[in-house]
Backbone as a chain_set.jsonl record, in Angstrom:
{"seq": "XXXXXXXXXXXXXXXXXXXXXXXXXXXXXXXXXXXXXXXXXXXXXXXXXXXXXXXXXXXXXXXXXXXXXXXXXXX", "coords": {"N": [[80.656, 141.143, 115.428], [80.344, 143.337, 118.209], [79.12, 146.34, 118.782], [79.646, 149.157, 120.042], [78.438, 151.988, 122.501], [79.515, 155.383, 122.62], [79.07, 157.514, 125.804], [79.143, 160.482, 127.382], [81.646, 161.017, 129.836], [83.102, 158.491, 129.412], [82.926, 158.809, 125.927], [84.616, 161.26, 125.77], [86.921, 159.741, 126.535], [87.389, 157.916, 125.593], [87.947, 158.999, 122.693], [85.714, 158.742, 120.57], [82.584, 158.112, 119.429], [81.711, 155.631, 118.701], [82.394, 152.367, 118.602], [83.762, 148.971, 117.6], [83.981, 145.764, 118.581], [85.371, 142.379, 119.54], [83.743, 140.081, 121.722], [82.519, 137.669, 124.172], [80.561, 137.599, 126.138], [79.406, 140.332, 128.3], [81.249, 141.004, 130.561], [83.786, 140.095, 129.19], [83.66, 141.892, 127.433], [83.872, 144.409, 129.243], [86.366, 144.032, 129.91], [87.854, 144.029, 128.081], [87.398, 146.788, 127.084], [88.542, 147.889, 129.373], [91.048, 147.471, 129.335], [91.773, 148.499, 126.737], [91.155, 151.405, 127.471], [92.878, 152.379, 130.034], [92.269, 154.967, 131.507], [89.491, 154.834, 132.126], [88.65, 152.639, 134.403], [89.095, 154.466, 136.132], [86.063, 155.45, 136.322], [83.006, 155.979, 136.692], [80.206, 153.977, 135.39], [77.681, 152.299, 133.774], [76.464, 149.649, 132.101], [73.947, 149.2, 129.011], [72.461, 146.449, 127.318], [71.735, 146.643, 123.414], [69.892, 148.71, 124.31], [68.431, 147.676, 127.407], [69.021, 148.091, 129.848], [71.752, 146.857, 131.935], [72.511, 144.349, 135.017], [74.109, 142.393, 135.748], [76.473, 139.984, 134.569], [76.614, 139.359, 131.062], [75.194, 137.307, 128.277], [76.927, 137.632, 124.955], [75.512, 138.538, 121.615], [76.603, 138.329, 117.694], [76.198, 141.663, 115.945], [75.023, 142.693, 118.353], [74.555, 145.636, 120.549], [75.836, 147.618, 122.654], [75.979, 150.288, 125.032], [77.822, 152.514, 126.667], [77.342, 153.908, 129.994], [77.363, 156.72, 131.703], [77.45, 157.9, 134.794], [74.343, 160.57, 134.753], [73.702, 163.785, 134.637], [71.462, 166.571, 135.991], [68.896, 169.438, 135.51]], "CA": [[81.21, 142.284, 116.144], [79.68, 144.437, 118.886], [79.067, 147.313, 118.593], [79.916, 149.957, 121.681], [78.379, 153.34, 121.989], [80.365, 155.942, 124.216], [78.296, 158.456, 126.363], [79.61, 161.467, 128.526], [83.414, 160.838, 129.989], [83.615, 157.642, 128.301], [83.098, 159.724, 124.845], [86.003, 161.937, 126.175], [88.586, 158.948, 127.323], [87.699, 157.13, 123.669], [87.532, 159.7, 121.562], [84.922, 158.254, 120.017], [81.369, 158.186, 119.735], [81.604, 154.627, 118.646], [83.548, 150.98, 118.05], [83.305, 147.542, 117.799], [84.661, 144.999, 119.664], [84.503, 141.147, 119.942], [83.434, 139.664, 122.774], [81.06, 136.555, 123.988], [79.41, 138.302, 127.282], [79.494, 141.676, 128.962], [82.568, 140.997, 131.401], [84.655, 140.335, 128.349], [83.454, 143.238, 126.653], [84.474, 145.507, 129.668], [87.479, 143.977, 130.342], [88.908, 145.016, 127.159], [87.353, 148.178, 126.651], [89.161, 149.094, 130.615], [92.619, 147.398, 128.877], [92.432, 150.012, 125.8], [91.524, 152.557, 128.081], [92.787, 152.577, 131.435], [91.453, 155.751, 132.839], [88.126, 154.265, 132.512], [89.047, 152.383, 135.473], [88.307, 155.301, 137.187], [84.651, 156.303, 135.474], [81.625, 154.677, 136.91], [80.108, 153.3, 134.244], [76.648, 150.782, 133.517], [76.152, 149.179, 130.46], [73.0, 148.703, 128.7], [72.458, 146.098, 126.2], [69.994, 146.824, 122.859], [68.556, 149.372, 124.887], [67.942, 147.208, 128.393], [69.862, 148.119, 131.352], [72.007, 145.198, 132.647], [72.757, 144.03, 135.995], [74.839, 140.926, 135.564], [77.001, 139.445, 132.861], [75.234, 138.767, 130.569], [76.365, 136.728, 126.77], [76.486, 138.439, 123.988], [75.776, 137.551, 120.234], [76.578, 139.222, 117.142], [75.357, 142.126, 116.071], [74.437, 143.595, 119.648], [74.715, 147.3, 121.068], [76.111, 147.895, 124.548], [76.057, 151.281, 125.745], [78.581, 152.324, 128.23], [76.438, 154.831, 130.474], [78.422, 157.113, 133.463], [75.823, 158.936, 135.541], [73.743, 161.633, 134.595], [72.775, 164.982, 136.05], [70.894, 167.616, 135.268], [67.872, 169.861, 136.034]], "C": [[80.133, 142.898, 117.04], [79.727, 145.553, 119.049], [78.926, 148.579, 119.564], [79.469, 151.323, 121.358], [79.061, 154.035, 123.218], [79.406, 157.127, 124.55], [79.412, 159.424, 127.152], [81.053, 161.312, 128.604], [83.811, 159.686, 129.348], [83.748, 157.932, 126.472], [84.797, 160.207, 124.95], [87.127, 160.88, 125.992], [88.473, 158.484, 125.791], [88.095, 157.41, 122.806], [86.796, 159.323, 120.353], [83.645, 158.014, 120.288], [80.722, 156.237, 119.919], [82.449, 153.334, 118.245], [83.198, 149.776, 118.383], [84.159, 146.803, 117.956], [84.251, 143.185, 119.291], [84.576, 140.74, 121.102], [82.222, 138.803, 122.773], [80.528, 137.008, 125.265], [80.207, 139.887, 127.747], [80.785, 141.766, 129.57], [83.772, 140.804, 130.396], [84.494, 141.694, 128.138], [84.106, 144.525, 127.977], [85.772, 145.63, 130.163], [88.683, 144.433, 128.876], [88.717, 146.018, 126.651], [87.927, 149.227, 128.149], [90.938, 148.756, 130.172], [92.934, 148.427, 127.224], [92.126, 151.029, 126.379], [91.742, 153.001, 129.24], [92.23, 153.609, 132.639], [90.13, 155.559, 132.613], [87.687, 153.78, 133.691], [88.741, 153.116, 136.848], [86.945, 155.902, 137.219], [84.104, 154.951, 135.952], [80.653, 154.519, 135.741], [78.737, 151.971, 134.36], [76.407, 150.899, 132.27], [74.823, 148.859, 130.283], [73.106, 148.097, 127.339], [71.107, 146.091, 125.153], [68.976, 146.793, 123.644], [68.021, 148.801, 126.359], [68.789, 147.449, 129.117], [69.942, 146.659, 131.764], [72.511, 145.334, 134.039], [73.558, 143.033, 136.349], [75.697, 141.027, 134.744], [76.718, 138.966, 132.362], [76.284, 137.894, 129.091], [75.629, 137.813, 126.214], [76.233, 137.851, 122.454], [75.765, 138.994, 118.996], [75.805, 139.913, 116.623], [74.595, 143.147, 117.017], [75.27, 144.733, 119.986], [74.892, 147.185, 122.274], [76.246, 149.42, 124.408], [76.658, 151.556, 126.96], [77.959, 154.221, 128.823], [76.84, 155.46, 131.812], [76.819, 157.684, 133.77], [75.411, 160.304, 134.868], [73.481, 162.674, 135.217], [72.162, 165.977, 135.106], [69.564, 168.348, 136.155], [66.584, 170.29, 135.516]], "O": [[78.997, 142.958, 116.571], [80.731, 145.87, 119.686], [77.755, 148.904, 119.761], [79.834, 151.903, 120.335], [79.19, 153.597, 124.362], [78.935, 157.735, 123.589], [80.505, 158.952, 127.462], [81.725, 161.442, 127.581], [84.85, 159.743, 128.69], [84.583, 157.314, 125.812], [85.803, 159.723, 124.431], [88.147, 161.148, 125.358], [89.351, 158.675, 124.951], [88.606, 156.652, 121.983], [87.229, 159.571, 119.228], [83.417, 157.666, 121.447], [79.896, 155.717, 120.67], [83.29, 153.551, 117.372], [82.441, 149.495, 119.312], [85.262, 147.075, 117.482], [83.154, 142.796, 118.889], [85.616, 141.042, 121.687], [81.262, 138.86, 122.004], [79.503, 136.33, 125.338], [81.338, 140.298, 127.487], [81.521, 142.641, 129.115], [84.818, 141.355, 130.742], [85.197, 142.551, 128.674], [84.764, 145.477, 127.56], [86.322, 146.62, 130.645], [89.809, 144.924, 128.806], [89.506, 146.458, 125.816], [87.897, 150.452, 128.271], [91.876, 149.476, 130.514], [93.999, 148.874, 126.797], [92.786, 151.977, 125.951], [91.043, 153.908, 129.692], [91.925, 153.459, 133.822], [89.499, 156.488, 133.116], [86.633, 154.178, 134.186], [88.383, 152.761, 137.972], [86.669, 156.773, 138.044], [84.354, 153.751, 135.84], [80.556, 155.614, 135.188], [78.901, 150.907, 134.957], [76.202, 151.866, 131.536], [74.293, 148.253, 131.214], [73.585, 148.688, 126.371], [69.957, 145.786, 125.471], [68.009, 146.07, 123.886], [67.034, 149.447, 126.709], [69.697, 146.644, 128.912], [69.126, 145.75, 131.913], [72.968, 146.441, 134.327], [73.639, 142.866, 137.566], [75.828, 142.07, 134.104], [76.361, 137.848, 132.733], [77.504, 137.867, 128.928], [74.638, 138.498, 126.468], [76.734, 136.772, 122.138], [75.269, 140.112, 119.132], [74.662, 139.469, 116.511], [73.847, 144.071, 116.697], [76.478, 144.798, 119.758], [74.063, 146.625, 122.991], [76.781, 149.713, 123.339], [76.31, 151.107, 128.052], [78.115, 155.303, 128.258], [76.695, 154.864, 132.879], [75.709, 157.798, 133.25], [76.301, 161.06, 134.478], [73.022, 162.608, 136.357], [72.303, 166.144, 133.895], [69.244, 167.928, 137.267], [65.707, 170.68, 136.287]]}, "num_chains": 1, "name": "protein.A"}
């Protein structure tokens, strides 16, 4: 299983801080965490996996942490 953490508006749309999922790379993994929650769809959104910011699609194996990460602000 993988294990998903939710940040900021993705928190909100989940209601959840956290859940696990299967999936064998990243593009799975976000394609069914935007088919259980469609207004995600509209939330910009980067994933980091155990902790590394990704850029690609990457595989996944079990065991691993994605982080779904909207933008930040602050001062």
């Amino acid at each position: 299983m993988i294990k998903v953490l939710y940040f900021g508006i993705t928190q909100e749309i989940s209601g959840s801080v956290t859940e696990e999922f299967t999936a064998l790379t990243t593009g799975d993994l976000r394609r069914q965490i935007l088919e259980r929650y469609p207004r995600m769809k509209s939330v910009v959104f980067r994933m980091a996996l155990n902790s590394r910011m990704l850029t690609s699609d990457t595989s996944l194996n079990e065991r691993d942490t994605v982080a779904l990460l909207p933008p930040f602000s602050g001062g």
